[in-house]
N, CA, C and O atoms as CSV, one atom per row, in Angstrom:
chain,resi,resn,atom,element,x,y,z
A,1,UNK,N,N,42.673,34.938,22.034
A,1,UNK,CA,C,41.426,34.207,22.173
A,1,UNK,C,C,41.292,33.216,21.026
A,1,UNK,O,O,41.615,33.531,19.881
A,2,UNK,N,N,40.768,31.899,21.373
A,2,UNK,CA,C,40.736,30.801,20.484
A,2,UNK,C,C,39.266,30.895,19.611
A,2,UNK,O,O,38.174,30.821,20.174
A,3,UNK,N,N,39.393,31.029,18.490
A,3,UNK,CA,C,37.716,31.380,18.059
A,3,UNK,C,C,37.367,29.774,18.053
A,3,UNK,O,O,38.024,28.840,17.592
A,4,UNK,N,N,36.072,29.784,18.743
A,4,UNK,CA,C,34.653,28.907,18.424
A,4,UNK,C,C,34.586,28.598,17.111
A,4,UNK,O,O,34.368,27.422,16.819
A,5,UNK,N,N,34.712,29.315,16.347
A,5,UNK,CA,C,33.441,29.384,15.252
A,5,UNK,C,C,34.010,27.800,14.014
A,5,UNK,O,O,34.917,27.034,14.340
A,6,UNK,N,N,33.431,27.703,13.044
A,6,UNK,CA,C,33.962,26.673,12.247
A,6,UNK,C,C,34.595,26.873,11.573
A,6,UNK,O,O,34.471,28.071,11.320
A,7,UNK,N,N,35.679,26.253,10.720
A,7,UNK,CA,C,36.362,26.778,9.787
A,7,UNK,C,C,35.551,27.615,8.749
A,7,UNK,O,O,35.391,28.819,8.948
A,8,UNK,N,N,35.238,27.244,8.080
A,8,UNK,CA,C,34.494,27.845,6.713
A,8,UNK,C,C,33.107,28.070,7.199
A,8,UNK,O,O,32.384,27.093,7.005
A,9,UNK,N,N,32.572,29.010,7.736
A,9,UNK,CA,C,31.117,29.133,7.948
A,9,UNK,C,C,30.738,30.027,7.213
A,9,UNK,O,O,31.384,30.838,6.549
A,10,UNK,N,N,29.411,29.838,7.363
A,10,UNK,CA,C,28.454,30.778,6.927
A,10,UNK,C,C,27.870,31.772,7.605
A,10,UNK,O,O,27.702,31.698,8.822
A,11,UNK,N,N,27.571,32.604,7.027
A,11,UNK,CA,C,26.986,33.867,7.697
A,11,UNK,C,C,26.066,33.791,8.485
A,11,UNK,O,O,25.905,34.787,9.191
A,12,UNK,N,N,25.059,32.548,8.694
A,12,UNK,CA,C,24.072,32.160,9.394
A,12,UNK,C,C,25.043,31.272,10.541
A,12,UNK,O,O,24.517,31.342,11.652
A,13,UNK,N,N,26.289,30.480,10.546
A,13,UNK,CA,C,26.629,29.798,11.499
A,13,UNK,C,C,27.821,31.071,12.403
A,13,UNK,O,O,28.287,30.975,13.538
A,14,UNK,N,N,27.944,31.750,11.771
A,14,UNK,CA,C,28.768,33.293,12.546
A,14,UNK,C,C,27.711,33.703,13.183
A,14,UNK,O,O,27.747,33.584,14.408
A,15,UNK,N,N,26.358,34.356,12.493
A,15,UNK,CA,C,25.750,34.687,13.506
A,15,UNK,C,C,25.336,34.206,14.798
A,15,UNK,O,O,25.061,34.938,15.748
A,16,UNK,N,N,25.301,32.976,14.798
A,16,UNK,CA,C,24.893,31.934,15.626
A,16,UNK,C,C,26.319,32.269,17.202
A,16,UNK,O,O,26.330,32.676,18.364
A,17,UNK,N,N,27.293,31.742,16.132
A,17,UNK,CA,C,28.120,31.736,17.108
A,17,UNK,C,C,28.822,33.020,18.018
A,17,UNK,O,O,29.750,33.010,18.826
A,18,UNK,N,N,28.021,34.028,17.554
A,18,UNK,CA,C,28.478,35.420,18.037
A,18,UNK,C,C,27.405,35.784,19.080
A,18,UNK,O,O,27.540,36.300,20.190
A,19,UNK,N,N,26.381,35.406,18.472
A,19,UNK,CA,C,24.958,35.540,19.555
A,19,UNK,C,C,25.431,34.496,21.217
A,19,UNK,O,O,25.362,34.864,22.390
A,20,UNK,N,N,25.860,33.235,20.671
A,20,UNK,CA,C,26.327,31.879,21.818
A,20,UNK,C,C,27.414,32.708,22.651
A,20,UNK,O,O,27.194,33.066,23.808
A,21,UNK,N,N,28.522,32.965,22.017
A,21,UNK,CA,C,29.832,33.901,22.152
A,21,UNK,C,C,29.396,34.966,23.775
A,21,UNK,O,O,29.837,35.009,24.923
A,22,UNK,N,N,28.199,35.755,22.920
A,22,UNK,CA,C,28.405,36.884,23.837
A,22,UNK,C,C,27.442,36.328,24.941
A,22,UNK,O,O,27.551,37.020,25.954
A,23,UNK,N,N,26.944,35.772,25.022
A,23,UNK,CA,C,25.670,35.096,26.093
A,23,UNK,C,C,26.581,33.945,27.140
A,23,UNK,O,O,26.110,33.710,28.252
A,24,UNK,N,N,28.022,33.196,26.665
A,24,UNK,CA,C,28.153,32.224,27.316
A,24,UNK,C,C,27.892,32.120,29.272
A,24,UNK,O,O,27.498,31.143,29.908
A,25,UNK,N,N,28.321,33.632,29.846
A,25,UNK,CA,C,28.329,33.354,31.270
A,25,UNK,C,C,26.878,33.587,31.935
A,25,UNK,O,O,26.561,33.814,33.103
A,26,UNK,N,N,26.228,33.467,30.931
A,26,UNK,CA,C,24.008,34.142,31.228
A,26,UNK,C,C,24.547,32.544,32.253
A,26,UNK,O,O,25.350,31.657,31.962
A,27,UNK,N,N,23.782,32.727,33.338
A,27,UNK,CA,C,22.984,32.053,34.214
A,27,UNK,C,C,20.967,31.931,33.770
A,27,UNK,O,O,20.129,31.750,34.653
A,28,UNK,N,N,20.752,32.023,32.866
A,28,UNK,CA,C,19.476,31.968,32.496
A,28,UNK,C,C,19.248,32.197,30.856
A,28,UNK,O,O,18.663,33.199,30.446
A,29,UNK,N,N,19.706,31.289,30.066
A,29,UNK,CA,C,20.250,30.717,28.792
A,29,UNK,C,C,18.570,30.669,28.539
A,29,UNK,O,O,18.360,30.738,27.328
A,30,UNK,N,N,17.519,30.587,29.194
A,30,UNK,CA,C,15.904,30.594,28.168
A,30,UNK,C,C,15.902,31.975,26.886
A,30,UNK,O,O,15.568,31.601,25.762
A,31,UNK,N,N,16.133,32.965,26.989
A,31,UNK,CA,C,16.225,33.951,26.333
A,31,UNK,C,C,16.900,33.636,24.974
A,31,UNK,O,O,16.460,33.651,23.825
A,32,UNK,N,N,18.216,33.322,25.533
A,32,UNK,CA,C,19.318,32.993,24.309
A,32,UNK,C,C,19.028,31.677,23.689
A,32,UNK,O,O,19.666,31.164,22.770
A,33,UNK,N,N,18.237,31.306,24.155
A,33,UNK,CA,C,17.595,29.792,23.109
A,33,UNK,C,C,16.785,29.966,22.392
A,33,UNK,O,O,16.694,29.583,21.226
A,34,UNK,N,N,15.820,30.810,23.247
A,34,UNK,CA,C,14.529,31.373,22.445
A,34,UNK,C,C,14.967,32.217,20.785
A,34,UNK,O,O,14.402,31.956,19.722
A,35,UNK,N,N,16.060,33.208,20.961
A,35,UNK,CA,C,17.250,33.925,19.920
A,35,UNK,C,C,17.050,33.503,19.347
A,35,UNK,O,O,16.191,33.616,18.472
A,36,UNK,N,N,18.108,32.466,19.684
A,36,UNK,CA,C,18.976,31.218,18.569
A,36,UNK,C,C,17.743,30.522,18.015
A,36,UNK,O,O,17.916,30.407,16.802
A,37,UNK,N,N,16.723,30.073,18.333
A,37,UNK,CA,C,15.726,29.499,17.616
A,37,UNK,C,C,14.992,30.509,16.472
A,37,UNK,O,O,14.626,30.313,15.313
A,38,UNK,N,N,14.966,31.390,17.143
A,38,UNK,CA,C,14.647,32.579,15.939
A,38,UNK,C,C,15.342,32.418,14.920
A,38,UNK,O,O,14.978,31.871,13.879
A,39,UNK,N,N,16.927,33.127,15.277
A,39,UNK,CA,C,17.501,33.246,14.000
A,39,UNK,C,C,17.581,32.591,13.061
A,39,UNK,O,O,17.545,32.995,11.899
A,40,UNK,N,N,17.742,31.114,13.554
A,40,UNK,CA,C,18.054,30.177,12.748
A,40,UNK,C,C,16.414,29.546,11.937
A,40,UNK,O,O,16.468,28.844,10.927
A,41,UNK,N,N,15.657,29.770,12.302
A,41,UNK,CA,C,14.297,29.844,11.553
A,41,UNK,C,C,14.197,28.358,11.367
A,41,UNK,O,O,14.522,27.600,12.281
A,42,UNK,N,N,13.763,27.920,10.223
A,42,UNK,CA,C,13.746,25.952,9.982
A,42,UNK,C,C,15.066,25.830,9.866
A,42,UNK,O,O,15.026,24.611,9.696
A,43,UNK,N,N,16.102,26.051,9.820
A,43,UNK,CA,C,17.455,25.390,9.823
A,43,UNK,C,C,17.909,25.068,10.850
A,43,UNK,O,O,18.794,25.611,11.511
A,44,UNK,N,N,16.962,23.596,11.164
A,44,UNK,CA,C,17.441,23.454,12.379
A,44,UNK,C,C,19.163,22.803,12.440
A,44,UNK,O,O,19.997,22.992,13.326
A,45,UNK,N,N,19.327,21.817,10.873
A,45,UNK,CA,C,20.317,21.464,11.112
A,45,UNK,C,C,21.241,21.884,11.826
A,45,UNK,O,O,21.742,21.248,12.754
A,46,UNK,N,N,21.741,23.625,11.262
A,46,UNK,CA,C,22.562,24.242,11.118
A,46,UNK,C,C,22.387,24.852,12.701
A,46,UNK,O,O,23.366,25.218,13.351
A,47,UNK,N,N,21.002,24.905,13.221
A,47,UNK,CA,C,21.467,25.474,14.865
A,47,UNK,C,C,21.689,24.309,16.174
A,47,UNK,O,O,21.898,24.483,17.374
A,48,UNK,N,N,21.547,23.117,15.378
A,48,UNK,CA,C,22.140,22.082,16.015
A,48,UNK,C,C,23.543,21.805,16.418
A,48,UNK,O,O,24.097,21.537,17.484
A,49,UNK,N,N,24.049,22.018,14.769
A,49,UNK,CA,C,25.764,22.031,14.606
A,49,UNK,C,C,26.468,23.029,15.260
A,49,UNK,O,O,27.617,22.890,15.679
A,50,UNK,N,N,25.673,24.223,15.371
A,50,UNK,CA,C,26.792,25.858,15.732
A,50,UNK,C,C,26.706,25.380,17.083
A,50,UNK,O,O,27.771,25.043,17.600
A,51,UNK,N,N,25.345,25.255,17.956
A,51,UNK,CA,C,25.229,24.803,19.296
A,51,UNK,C,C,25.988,24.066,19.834
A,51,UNK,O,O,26.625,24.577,20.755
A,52,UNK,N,N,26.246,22.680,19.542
A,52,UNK,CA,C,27.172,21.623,19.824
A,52,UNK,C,C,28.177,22.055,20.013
A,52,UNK,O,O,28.605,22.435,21.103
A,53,UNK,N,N,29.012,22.080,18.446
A,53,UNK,CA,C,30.367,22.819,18.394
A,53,UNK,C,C,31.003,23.449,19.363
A,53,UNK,O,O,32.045,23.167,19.954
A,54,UNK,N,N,29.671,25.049,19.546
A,54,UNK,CA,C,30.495,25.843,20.641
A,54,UNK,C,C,29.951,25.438,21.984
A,54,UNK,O,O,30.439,26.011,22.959
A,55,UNK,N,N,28.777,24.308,22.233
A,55,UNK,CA,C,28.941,24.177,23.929
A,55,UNK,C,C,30.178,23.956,24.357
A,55,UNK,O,O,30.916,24.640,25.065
A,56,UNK,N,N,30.442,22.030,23.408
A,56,UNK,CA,C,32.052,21.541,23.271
A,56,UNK,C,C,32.857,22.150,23.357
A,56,UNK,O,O,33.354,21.998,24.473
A,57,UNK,N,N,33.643,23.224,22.473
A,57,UNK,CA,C,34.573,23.907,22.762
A,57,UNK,C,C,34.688,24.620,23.884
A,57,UNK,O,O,35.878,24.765,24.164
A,58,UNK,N,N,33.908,25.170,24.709
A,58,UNK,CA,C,33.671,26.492,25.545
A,58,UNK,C,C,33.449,25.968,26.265
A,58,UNK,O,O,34.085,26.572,27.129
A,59,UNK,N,N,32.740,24.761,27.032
A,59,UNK,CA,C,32.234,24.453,28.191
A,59,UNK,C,C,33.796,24.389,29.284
A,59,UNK,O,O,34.904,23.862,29.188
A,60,UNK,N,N,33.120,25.206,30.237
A,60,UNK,CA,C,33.755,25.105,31.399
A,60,UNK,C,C,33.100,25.071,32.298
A,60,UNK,O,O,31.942,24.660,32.221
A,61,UNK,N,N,34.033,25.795,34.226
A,61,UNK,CA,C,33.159,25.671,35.120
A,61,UNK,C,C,32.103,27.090,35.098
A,61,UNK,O,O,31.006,27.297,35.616
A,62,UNK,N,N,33.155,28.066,34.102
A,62,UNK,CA,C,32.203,29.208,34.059
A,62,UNK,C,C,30.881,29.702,33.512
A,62,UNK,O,O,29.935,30.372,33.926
A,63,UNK,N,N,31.428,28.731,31.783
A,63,UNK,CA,C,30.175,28.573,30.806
A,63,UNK,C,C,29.343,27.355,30.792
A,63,UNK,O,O,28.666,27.186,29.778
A,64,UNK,N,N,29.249,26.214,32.015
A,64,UNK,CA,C,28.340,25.627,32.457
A,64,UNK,C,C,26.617,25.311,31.926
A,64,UNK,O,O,25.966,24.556,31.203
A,65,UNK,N,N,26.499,26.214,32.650
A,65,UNK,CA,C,24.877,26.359,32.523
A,65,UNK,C,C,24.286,26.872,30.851
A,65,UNK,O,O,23.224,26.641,30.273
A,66,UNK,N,N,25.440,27.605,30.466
A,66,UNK,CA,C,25.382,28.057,28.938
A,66,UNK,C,C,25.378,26.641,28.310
A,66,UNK,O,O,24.341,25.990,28.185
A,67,UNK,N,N,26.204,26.345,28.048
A,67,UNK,CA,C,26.737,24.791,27.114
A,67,UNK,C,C,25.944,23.735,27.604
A,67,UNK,O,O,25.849,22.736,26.891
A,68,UNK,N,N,25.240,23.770,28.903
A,68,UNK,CA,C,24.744,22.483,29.218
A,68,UNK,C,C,22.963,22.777,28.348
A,68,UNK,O,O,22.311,22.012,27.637
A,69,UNK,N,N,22.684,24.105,28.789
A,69,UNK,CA,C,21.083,24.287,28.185
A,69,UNK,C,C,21.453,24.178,26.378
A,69,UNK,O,O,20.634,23.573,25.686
A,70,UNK,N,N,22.350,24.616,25.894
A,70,UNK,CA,C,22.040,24.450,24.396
A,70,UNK,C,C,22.398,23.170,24.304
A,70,UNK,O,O,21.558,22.789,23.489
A,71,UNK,N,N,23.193,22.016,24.613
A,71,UNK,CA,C,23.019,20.688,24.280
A,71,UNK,C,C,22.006,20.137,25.009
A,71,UNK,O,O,21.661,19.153,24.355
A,72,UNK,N,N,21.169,20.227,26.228
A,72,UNK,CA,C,19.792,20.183,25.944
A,72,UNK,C,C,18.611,20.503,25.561
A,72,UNK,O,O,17.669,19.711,25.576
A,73,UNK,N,N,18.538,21.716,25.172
A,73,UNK,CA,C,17.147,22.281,24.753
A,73,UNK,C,C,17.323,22.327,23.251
A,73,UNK,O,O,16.273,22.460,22.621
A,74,UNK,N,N,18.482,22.241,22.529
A,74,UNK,CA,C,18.581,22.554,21.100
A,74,UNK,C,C,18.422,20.896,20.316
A,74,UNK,O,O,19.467,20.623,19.725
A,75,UNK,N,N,17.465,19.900,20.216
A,75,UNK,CA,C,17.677,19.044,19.654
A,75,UNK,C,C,18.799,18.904,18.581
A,75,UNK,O,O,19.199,19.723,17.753
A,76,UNK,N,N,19.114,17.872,18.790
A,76,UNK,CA,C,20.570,17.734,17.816
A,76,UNK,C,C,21.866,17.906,18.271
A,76,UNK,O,O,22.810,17.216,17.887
A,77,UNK,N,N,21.968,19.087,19.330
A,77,UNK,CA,C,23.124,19.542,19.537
A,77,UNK,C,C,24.473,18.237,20.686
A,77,UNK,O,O,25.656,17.900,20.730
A,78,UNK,N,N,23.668,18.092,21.103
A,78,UNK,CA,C,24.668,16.769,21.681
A,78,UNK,C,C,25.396,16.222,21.272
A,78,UNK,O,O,26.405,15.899,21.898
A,79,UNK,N,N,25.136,15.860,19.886
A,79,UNK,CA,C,26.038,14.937,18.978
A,79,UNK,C,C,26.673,15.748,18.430
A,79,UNK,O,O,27.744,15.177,18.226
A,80,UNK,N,N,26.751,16.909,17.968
A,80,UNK,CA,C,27.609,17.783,17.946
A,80,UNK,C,C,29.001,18.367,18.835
A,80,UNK,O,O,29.939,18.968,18.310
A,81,UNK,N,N,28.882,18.026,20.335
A,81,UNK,CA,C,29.471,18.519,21.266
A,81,UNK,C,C,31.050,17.687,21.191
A,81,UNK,O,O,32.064,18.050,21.788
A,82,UNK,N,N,30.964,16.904,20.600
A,82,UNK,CA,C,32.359,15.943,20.991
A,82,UNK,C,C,33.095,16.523,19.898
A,82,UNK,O,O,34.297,16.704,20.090
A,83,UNK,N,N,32.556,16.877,18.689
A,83,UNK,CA,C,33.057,17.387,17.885
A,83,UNK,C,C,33.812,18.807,18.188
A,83,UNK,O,O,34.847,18.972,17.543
A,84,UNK,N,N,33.489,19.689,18.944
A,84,UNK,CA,C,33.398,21.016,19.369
A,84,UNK,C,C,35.095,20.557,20.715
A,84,UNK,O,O,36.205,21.089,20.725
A,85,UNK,N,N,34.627,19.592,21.483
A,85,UNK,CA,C,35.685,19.185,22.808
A,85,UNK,C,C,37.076,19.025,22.051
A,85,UNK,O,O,38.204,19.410,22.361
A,86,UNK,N,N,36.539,18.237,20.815
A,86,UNK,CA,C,38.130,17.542,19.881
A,86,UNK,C,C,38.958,19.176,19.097
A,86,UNK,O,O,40.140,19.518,19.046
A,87,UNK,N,N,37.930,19.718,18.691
A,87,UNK,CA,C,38.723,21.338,18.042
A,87,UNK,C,C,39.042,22.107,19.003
A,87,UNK,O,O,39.603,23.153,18.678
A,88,UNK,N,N,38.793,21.849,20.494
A,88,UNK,CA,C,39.427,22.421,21.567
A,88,UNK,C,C,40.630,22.364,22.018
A,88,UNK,O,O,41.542,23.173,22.182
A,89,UNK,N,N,40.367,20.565,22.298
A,89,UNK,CA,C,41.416,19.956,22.448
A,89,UNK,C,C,42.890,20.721,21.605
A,89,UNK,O,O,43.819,21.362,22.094
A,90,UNK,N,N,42.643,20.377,20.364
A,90,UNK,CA,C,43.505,20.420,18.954
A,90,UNK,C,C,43.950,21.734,18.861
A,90,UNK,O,O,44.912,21.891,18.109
A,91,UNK,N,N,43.425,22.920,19.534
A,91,UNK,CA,C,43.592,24.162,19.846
A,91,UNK,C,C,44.499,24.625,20.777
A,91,UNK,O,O,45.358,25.482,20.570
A,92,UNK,N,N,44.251,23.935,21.982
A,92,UNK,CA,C,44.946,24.657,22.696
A,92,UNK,C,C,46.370,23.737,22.878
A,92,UNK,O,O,47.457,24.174,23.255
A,93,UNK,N,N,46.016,22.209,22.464
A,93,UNK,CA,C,47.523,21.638,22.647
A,93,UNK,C,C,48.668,22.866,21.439
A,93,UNK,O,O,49.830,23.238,21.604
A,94,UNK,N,N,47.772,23.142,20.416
A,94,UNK,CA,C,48.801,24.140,19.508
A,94,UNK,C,C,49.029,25.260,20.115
A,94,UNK,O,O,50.159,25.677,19.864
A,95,UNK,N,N,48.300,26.062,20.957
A,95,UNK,CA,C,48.230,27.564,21.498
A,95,UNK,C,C,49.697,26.728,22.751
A,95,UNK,O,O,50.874,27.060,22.886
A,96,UNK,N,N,49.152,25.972,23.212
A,96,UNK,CA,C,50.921,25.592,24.537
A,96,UNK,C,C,51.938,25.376,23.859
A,96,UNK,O,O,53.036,25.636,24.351
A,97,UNK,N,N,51.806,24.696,22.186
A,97,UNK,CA,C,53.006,24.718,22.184
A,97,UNK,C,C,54.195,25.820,21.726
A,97,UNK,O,O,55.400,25.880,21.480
A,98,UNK,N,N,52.944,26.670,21.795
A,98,UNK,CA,C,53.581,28.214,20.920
A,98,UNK,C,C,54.035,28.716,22.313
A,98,UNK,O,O,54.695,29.749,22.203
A,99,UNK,N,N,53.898,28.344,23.441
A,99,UNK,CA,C,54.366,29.304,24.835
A,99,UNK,C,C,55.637,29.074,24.614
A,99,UNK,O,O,56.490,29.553,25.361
């Protein structure tokens, strides 16, 4: 499994991304926003960036509805997402070439 998470994070952007992690196939992502807004308290920066990151990376046809509600309901997170597609990208071209 390819981890999400960022290189060097913090204990607040792990949590983030473990909470996103285990929620990705929810068909009803209000709950897990509501979370993630918790945890992350005024830092919004930081639940902007984890959001993005892992919609980007993770979005598929499965995690959909996951990745699409946190780059809309999480202000910020959008601009984050291309960032998240490119460490995907950069991931798995390395994970094929190890086949």
């Amino acid at each position: 499994m390819i981890d999400p998470s960022p290189p060097s994070s913090t204990p607040l952007e792990r949590q983030l991304v473990e909470m996103i992690t285990r929620n990705l196939l929810t068909r009803e992502p209000r709950s897990v926003i509501d979370e993630l807004r918790a945890a992350a308290g005024d830092d919004v920066e930081t639940l902007a960036k984890v959001c993005g990151e892992v919609a980007g990376f993770c979005r598929d046809e499965r995690t959909s509805t996951m990745c699409d509600a946190l780059t809309t309901e999480i202000q910020g997170a959008a601009v984050w997402a291309e960032k998240g597609r490119q460490r995907r990208a950069r991931a798995t071209k390395y994970s094929a070439a190890d086949e």
